[in-house]
C-alpha positions in Angstrom: -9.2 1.9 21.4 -5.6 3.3 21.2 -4.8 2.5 24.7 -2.8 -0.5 23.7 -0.3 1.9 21.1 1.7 2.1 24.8 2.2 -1.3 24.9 3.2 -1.9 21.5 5.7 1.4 21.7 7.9 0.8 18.7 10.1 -1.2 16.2 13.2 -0.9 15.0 16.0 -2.4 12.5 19.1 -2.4 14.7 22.4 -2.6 12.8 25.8 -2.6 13.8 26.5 0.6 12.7 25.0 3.3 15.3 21.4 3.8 16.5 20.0 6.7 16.7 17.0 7.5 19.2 15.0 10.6 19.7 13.0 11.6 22.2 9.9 12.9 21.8 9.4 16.4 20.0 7.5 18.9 21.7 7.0 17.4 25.0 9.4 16.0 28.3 10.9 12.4 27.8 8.6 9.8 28.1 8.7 7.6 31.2 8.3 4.4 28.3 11.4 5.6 26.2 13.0 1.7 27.8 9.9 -0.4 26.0 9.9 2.1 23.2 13.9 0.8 22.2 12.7 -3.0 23.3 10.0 -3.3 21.0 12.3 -1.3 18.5 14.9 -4.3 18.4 12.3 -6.9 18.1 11.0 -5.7 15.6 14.3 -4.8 14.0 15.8 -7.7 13.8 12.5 -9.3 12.8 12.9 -6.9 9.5 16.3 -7.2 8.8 17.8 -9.4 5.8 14.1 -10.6 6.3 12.1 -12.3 3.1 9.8 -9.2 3.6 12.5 -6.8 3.2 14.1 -8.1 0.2 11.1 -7.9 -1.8 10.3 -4.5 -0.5 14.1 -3.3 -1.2 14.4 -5.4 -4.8 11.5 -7.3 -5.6 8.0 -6.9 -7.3 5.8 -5.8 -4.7 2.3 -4.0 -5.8 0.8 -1.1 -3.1 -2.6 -1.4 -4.9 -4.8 -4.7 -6.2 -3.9 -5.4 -9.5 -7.2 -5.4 -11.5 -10.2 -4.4 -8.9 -12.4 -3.1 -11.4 -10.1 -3.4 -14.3 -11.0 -0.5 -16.2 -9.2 2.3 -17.8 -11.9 5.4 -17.4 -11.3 9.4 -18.0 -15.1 9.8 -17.4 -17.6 7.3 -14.6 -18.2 4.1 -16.2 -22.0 3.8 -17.2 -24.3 2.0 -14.4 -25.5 -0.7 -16.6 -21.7 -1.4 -17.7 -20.8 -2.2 -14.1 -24.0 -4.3 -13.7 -23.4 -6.1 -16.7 -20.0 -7.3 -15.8 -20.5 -8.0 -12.2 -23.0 -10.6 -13.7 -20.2 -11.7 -15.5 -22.4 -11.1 -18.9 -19.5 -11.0 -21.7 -19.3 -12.4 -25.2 -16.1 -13.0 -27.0 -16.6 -11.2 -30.4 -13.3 -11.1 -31.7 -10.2 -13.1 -32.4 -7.1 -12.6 -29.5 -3.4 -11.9 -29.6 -1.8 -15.1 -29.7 1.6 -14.1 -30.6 2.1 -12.0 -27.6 5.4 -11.3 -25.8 6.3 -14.0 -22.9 8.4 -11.9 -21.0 8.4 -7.8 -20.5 10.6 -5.1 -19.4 9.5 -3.3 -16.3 11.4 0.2 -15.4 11.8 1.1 -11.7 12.2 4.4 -10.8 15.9 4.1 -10.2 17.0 3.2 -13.7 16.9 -0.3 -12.8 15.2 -2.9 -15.6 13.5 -6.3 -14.9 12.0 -8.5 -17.0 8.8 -10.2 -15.5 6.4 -13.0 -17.1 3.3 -12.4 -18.9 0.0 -13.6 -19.0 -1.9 -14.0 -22.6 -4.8 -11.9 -23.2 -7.0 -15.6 -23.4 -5.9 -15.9 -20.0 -6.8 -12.6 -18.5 -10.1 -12.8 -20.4 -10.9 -15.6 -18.8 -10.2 -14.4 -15.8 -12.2 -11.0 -15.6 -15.3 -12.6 -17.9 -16.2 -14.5 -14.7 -19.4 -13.6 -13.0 -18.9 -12.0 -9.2 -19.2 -14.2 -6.4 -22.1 -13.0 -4.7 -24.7 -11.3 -7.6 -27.5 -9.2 -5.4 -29.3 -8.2 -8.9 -30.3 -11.0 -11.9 -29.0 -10.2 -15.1 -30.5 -9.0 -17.8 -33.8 -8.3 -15.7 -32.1 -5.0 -13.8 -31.0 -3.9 -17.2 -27.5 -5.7 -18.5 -26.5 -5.6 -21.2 -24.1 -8.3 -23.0 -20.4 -7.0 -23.2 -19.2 -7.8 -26.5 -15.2 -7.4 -26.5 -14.1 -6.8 -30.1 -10.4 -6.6 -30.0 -7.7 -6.6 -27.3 -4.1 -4.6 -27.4 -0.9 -4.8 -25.3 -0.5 -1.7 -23.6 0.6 0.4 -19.9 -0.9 1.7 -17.1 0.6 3.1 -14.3 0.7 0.7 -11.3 2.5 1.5 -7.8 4.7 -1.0 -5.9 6.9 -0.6 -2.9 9.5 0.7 -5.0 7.5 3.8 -6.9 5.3 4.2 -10.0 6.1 1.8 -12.3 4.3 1.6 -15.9 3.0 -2.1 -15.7 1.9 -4.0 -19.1 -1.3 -4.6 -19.3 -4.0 -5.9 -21.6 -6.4 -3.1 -22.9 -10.0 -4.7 -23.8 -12.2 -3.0 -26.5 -15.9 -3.6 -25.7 -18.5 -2.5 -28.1 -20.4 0.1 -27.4 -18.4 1.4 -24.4 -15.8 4.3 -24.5 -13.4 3.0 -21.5 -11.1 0.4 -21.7 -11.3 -2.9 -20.2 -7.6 -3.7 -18.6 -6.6 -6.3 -16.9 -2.7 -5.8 -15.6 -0.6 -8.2 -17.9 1.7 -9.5 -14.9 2.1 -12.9 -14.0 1.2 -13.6 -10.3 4.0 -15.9 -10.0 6.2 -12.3 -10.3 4.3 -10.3 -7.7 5.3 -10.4 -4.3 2.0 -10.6 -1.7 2.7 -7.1 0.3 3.2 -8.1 4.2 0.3 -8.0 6.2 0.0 -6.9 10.3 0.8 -9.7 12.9 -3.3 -9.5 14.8 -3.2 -7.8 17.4 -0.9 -5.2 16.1 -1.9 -1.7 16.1 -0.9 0.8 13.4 0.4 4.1 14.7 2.1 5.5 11.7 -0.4 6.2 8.5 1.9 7.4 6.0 4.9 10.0 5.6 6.2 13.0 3.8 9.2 15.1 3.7 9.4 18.3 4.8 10.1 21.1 2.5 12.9 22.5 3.5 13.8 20.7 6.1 15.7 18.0 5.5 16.2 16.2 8.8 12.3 16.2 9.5 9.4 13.9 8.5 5.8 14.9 8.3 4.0 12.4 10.0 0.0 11.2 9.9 -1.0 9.3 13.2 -3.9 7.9 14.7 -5.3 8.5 18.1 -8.6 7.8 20.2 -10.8 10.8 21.2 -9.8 10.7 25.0 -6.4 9.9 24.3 -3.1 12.6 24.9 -0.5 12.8 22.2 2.6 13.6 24.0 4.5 13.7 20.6 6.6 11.7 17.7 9.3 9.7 18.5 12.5 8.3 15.7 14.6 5.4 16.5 17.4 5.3 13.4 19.7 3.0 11.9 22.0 3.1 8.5 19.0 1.7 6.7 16.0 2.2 8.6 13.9 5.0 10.6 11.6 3.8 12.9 8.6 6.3 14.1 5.8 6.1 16.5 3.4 8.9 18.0 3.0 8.6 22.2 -0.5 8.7 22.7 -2.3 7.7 26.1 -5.0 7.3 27.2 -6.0 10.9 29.4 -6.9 9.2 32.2 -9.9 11.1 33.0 -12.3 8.3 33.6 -14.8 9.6 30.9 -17.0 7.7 28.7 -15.5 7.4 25.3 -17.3 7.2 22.0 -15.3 4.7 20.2 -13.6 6.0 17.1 -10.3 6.7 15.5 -9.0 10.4 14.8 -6.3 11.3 12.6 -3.7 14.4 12.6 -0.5 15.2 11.8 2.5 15.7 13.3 6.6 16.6 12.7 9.7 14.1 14.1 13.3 15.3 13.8 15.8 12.9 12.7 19.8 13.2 13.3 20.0 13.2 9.5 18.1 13.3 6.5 15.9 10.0 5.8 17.8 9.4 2.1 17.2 5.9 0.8 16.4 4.5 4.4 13.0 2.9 4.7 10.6 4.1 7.2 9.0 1.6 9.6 6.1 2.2 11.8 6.6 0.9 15.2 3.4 -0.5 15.7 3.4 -2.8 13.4 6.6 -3.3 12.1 5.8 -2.0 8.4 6.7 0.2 6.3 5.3 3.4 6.2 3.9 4.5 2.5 5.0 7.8 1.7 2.1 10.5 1.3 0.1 12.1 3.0 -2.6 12.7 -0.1 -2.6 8.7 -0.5 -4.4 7.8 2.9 
């Protein structure tokens, strides 16, 4: 299934200022180091000053749904609790903020500060007190119980974007009769940039990334290959602001019957320097490339 990865060798962001490309580590130069650079450029220039890349670089763009079960738990949340809300069975037993904030302050990581709009707590009760599409199991015959909320604060939860950990307002639901939270991020959607999908057809090579202790001018590298294919090694194709990566694997060529699944391992690619604030892009799909390992 990862016979195709040759054809879709590799993208790149090429700028004016020199490119950098490496061949691969640990094995001879590959014979597809020409399509390798070609689909590098394509893709490169597809990237750069892109719509895609501005959000990425200095927009609002979340890594992780917003609210997909919306609440803030230290221990499992009770059986009947998830039943109950999927069934959308929730009673309003309390009055609401009303004179909430409009607008909030959001801290990057860098220092920077950006004020984004915010939705009232009415709004996001409204939106999380409605009953799930598809409901397998009647409510209250398989056990739910009504999910009276009893007060609502402004609060924070951590939230991560393409530009690190932010700590995102949200608002924190107190439901009686349950220890957890309910929260539902307090973010507008207008603010939140959609994070770019795959073109179909598109094959992802590059999982995720890592630095290398002690190594600066080496990334850690998570790829996917199929079970008869050869990995012939990890390949970088650099730029001022970009580092492109891809893992060669074909296919053996062995004629055997292969079962049809996806293995994953790890692997190291040198770069001419260290990666600093350049973005990482897998070639594969044109992408970025999330940084850890743990994460995937």
């Amino acid at each position: 299934m990862r016979k195709m990865i040759e054809c879709l060798s590799l993208v790149l962001f090429l700028c004016s200022c020199g490119v950098v490309h490496q061949a691969p580590t640990g094995g001879s130069p590959d014979a597809s180091a020409d399509e390798f650079d070609r689909r590098a450029r394509e893709v490169a220039q597809r990237w750069q000053d892109s719509a895609d890349d501005r959000a990425w670089r200095t927009g609002f763009v979340a890594l992780e749904v917003l609210n997909p079960q919306g609440w803030n738990h230290v221990r499992q949340i009770p059986a009947w609790v998830n039943r109950s809300a999927h069934n959308g069975a929730w009673q309003l037993a309390a009055e609401l903020p009303e004179a909430a904030p409009e607008r909030a302050d959001v801290r990057w990581p860098d220092g920077e500060v950006s004020q984004v709009p915010l939705i009232s707590a009415a709004s996001a009760y409204a939106q999380f007190s409605r009953p799930a599409k598809l409901i397998e199991e009647d409510c209250p015959a398989k056990g739910c119980r009504p999910l009276r909320v009893i007060g609502a604060r402004l609060g924070k939860v951590p939230l991560q974007t393409s530009r690190g950990t932010i700590q995102a307002p949200a608002w924190m639901f107190a439901v009686e009769g349950v220890e957890q939270k309910k929260v539902h991020v307090a973010i507008a959607p207008s603010a939140v940039t959609a994070r770019p999908e795959r073109v179909q057809g598109d094959i992802e090579e590059v999982m995720a990334f890592e630095l290398t202790a002690g190594k600066p001018h080496e990334l850690l590298l998570r790829y996917g290959y199929g079970a008869c294919d050869t990995v012939h090694g990890a390949r970088a194709y650099e730029t001022d602001q970009l580092v492109v990566v891809d893992v060669d694997t074909r296919d053996s060529g062995s004629g055997e019957v292969c079962p049809a699944m996806l293995k994953t391992a790890t692997t190291t690619v040198a770069l001419a320097r260290p990666l600093g604030e350049r973005l990482v892009l897998d070639s594969g799909t044109g992408l970025p490339v999330l940084r850890g390992l743990k994460t995937r």
